[in-house]
C-alpha positions as CSV (number, residue, x, y, z in Angstrom):
1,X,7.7,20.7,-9.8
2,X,5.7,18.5,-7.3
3,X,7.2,15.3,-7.1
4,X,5.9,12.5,-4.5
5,X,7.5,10.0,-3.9
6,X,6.6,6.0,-4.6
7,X,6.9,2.7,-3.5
8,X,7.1,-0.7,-4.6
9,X,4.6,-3.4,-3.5
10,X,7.7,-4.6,-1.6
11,X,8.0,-1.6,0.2
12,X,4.7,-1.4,0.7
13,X,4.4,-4.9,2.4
14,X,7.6,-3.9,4.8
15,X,6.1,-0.8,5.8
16,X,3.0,-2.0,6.7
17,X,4.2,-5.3,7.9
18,X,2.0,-7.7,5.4
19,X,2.9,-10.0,3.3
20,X,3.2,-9.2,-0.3
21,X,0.2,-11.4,-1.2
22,X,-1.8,-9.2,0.9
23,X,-0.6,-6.3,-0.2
24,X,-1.2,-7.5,-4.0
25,X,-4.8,-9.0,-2.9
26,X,-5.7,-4.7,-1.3
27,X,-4.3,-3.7,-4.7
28,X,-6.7,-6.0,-6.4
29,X,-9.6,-4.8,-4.4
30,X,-8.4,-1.2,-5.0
31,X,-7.8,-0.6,-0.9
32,X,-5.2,0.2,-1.8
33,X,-4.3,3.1,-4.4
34,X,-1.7,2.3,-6.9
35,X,-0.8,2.3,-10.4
36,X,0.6,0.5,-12.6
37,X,3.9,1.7,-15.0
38,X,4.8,-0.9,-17.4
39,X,4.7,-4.1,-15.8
40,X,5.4,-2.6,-12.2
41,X,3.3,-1.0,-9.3
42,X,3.8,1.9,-7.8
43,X,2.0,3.3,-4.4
44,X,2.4,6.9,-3.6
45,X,3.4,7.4,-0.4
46,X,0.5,9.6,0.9
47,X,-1.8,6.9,-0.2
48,X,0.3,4.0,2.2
49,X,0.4,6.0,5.2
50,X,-3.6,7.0,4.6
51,X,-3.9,3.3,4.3
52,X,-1.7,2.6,7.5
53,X,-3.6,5.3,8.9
54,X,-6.8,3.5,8.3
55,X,-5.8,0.3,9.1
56,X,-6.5,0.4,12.7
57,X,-9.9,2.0,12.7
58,X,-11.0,-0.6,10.3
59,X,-10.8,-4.3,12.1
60,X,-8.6,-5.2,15.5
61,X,-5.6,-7.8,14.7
62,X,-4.6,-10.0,17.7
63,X,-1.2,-9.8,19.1
């Protein structure tokens, strides 16, 4: 069985070091992949780290 693992919005918003209104708001927008199970969202792993991957390429943030 293929099993990947996911991650909370929470989890999400550590890992990538955003807030968790941002990380709700890239949901919203679908930048972000996730779905939804019952009242909770979950965000596969492969698509966060694609994200993270992404994230550089797309703006510079200051220091």
């Amino acid at each position: 069985m293929n099993y990947e693992e996911h991650l909370t919005p929470e989890e999400a918003s550590r890992y990538l070091r955003l807030s968790l209104s941002s990380v709700y708001k890239l949901i919203r927008q679908r930048e972000l992949g996730a779905s939804k199970e019952g009242r909770f969202w979950r965000i596969r792993r492969s698509d966060l780290e694609e994200f993270a991957e992404n994230l550089g390429e797309r703006e510079e943030f200051p220091d």
